[in-house]
C-alpha positions in Angstrom: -64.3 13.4 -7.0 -61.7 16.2 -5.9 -62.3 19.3 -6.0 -59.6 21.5 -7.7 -58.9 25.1 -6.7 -60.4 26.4 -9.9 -63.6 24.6 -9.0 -63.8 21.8 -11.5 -63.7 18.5 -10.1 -61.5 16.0 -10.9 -61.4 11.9 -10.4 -59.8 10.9 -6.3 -59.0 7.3 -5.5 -61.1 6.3 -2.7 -62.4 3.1 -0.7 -65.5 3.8 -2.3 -66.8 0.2 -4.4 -65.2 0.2 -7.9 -68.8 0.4 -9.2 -69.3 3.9 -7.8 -67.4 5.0 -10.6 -69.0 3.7 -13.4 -72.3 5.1 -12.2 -70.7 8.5 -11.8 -69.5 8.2 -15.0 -73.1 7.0 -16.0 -75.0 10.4 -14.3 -72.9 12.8 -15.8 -72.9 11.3 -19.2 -77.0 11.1 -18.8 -76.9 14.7 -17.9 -74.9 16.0 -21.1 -77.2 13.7 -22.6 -80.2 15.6 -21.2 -78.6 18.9 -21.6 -77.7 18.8 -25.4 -81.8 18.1 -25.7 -82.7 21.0 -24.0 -84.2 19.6 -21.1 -83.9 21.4 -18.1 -82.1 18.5 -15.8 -78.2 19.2 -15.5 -76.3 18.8 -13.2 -74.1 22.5 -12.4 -70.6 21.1 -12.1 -67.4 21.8 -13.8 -65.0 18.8 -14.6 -61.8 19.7 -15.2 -59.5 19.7 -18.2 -57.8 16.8 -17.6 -60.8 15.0 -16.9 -62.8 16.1 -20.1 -59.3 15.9 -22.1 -59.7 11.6 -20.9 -63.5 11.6 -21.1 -62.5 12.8 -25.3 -59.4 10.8 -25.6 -57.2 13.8 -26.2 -53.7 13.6 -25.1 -52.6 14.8 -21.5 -49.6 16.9 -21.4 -47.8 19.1 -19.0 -50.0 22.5 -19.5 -52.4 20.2 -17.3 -50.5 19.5 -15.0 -49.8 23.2 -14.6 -53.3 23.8 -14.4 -54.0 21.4 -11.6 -50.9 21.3 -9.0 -49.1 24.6 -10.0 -46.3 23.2 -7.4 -45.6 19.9 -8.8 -45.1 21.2 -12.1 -43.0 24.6 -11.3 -40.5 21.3 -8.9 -40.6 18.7 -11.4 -41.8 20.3 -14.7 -40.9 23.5 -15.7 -37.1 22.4 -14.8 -37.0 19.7 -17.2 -38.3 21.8 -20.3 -35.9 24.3 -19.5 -32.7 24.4 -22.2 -30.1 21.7 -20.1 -33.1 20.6 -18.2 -32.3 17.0 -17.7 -29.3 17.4 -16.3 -30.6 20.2 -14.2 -33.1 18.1 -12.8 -30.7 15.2 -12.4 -28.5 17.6 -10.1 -31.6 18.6 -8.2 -32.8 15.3 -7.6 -29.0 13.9 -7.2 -29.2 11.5 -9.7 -26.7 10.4 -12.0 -29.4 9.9 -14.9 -32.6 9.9 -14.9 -35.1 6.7 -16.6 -38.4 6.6 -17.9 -40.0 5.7 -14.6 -41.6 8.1 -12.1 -39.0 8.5 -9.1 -41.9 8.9 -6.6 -43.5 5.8 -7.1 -41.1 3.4 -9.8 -43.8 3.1 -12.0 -42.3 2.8 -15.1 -43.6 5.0 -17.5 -43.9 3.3 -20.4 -42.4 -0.6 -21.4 -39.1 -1.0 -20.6 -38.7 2.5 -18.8 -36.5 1.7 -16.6 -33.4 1.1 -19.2 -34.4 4.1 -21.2 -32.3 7.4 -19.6 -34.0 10.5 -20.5 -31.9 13.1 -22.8 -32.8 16.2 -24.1 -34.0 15.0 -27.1 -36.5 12.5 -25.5 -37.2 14.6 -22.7 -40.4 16.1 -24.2 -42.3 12.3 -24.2 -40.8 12.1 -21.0 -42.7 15.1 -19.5 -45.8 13.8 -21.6 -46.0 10.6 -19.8 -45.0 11.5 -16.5 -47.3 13.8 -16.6 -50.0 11.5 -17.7 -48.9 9.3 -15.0 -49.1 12.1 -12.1 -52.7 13.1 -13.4 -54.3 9.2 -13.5 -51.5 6.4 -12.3 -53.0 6.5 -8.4 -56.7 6.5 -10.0 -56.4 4.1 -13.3 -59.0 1.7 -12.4 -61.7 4.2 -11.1 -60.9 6.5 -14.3 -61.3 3.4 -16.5 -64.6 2.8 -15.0 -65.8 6.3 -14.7 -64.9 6.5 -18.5 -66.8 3.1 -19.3 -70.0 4.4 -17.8 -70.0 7.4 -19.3 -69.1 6.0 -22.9 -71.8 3.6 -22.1 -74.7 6.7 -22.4 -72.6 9.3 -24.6 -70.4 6.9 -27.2 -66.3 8.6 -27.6 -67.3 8.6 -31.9 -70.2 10.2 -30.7 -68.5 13.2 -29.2 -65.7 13.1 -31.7 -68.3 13.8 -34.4 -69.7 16.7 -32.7 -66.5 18.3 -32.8 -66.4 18.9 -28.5 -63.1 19.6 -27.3 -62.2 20.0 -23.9 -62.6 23.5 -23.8 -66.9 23.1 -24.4 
């Protein structure tokens, strides 16, 4: 786990064994578990947002972002939404267009991204999934199984039934 500077913790890509992550996802699911009974047993941490947002299967979106790398967002993000944003982030990042696909890594952000050229009228799923990609594309497989352990003790319909959010 990372810890962010508002001092919820986040998933980091380490060498650690895959499997480390599913049992991590395991504890903290066993202590909501424990702690929505009452029992005294929880564990005092804060996840953040962006983790609780993927632990309810909520959308990630730039205000996210924002909230974890304040930098990355105000250089790649805040530019973009801005009225003529695409083409002022294509002059700061001397491009001649820019495609679905995250510069930093080529990842494509979503099937065929590389022939789609963002526009101002797409630009907002743009954001959206490069956003989504900065928060979880260099920790996919630990998030997966983090997620899988802890939908193993507290079930996603569960939650969703309760009514949590990401802001409980």
């Amino acid at each position: 786990l990372r810890l962010l500077p508002d001092t919820s913790l986040m998933i980091k890509g380490s060498n650690r064994p895959i499997v480390f992550y599913k049992s991590l996802g395991r504890l903290i699911g066993m202590s909501l578990l424990y702690g929505c009974r009452g029992d005294n047993t929880t564990i005092p941490i804060s996840l953040s947002t962006a983790l609780l947002k993927f632990i309810l299967s909520h959308e990630i979106n730039h205000l996210d972002v924002r909230a974890l790398d304040p930098v990355y967002f105000k250089n790649r993000i805040e530019f973009m939404l801005s009225e003529g944003g695409v083409e002022v982030m294509c002059s700061i990042l001397d491009e001649e267009k820019l495609y679905f696909v995250d510069l930093d890594t080529d990842r494509e952000l979503k099937q065929g991204g590389s022939t789609i050229v963002v526009n101002e009228q797409n630009k907002q799923e743009y954001v959206t999934l490069l956003s989504e990609n900065y928060l979880c594309g260099q920790v996919r497989k630990q998030l997966h199984q983090f997620l899988q352990g802890f939908h193993e003790i507290v079930p996603l319909e569960l939650l969703q039934k309760a009514g949590f959010d990401e802001t409980d």
